[in-house]
DRENROLO-681644 format. One line per 3 residues: number of its first residue (from 0); their letters; for each residue x, y, z of C-alpha. Coordinates in nm, 3 decimals. Layout:
! residues N
NUM	a	X,Y,Z  ...
! end
This chain:
! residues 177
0	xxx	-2.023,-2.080,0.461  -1.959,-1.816,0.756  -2.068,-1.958,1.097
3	xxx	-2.262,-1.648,1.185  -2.517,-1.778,0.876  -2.486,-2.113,1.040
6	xxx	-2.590,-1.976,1.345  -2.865,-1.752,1.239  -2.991,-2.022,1.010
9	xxx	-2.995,-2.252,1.325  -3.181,-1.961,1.547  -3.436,-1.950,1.313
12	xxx	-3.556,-2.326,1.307  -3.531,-2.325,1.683  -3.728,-2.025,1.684
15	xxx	-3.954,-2.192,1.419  -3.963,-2.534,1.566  -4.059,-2.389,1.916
18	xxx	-4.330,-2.206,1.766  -4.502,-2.508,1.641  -4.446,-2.642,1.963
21	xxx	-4.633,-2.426,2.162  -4.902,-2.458,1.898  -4.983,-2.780,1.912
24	xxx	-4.880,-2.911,2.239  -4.837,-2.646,2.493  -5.087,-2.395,2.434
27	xxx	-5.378,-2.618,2.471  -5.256,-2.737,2.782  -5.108,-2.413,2.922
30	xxx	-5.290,-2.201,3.217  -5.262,-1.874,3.388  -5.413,-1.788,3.715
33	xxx	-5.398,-1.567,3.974  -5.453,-1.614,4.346  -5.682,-1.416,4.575
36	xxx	-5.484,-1.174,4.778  -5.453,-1.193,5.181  -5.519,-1.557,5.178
39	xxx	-5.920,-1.560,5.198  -6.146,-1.883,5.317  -6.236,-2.155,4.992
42	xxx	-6.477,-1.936,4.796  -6.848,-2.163,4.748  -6.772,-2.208,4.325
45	xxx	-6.462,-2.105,4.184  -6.118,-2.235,4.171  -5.838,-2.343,4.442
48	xxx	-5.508,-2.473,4.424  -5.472,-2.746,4.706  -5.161,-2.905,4.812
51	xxx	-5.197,-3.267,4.912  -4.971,-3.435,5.129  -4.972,-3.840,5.171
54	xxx	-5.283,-3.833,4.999  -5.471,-3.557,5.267  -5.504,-3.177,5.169
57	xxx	-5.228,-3.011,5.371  -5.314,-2.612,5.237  -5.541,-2.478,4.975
60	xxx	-5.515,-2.116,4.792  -5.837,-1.981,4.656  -5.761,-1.814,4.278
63	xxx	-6.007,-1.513,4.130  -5.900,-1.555,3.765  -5.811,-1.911,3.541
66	xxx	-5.766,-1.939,3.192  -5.631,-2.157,2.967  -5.530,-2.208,2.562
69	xxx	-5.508,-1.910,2.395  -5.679,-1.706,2.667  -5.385,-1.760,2.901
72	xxx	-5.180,-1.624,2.599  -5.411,-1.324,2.569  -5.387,-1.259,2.942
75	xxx	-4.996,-1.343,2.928  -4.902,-1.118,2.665  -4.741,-0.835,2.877
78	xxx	-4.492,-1.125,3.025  -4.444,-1.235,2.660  -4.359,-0.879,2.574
81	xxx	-4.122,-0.821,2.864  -3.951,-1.135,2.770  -3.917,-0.992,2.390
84	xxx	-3.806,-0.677,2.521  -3.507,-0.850,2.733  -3.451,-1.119,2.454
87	xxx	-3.384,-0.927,2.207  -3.133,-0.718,2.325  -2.980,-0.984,2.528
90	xxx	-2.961,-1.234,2.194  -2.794,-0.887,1.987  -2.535,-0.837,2.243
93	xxx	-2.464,-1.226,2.243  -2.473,-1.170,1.856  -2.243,-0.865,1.848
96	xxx	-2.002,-1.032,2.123  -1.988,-1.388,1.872  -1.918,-1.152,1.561
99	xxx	-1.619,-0.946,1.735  -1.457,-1.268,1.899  -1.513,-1.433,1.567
102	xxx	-1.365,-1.096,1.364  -1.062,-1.104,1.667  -0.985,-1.453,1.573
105	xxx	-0.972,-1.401,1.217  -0.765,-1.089,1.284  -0.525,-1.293,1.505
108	xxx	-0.479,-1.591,1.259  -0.428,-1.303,0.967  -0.154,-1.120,1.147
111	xxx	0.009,-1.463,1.245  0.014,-1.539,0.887  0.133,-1.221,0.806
114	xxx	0.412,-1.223,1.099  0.511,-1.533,0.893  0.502,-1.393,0.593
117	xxx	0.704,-1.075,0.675  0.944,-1.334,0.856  1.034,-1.474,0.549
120	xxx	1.056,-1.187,0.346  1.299,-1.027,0.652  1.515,-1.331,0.602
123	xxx	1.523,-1.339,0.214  1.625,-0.972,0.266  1.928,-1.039,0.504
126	xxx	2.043,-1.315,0.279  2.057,-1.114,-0.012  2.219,-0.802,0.158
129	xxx	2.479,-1.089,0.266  2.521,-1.143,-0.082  2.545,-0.765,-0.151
132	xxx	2.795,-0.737,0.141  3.008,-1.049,-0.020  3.011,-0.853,-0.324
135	xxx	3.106,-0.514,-0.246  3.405,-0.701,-0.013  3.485,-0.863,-0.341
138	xxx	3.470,-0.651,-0.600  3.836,-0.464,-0.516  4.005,-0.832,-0.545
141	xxx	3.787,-0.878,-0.841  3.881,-0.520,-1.021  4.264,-0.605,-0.937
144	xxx	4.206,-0.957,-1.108  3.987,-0.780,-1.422  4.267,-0.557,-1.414
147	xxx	4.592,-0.836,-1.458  4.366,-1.040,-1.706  4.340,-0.708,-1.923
150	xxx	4.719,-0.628,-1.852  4.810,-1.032,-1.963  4.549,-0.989,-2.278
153	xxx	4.743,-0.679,-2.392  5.059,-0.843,-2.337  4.936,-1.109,-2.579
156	xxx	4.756,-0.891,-2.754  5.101,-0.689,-2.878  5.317,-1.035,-2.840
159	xxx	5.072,-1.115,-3.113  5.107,-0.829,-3.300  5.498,-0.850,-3.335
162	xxx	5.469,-1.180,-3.420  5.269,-1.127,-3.709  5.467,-0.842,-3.820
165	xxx	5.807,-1.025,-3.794  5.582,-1.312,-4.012  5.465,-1.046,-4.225
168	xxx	5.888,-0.953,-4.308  5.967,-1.311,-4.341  5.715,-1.333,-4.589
171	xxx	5.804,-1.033,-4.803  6.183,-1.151,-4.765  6.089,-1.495,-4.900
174	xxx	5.939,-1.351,-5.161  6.158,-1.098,-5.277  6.432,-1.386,-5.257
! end
């Protein structure tokens, strides 16, 4: 299977698994507030975020808005949407950048294997034009050979003929006799 399915496939139950995560566990528990600007005195009712410190309130900040659950997602949603709008880009680039050095390292290994293969094939070459070479440097010593085994098969060739033609004379002699 390619890795960039592996990957993608793996994306997606993160993305799926973190989904259901915020569903069930974080959401509930998850708050937005905001604090009152130009640090004003503890409002009567409302809400404040104190700091303690060895167990005795060492600053306080009064805040004009809480929410929590799926309110603080329905406030949050422009930060939500500002972190799609970088994400996704972001994650394509990463994607794009994976891809090419993944296509650049199957392009390396195919050249390498290639470099091999027209290595051999270079060398298969030079041995046979060795061969060739061998050949043509031969082939006078070889014509000059073809050339006395002819002259010697002649030679036998017409020894053989006489022969049979002083047999031939013999024969007719013995017969007219």
């Amino acid at each position: 299977m390619n890795i960039m399915k592996i990957v993608r496939r793996l994306i997606i139950t993160i993305c799926f698994s973190a989904v259901i995560w915020l569903a069930f566990w974080v959401v509930p528990t998850l708050g937005i507030f905001r604090s009152a600007p130009s640090d004003p005195p503890l409002p009567q009712n409302g809400y404040a975020l104190v700091f303690f410190k060895e167990r005795k309130v060492a600053d306080s900040l009064p805040l004009t808005m809480v929410e929590t659950g799926w309110s603080a997602v329905i406030e949050g949603w422009p930060f939500i949407l500002i972190g799609i709008l970088v994400g996704f880009p972001l994650g394509e680039l990463a994607r794009r950048t994976f891809a090419i050095d993944e296509a650049s390292k199957e392009a390396i290994q195919k050249s390498e294997h290639l470099v091999i293969k027209a290595t051999v094939e270079k060398l298969k070459g030079e041995a046979m034009k060795r061969e060739v070479e061998d050949l043509f440097y031969e082939l006078p010593r070889l014509k000059n050979e073809l050339a006395e085994a002819q002259k010697k098969i002649f030679q036998k060739n017409m020894a053989a003929h006489e022969k049979s033609q002083r047999y031939e004379e013999l024969r007719r002699k013995n017969e007219s006799c």
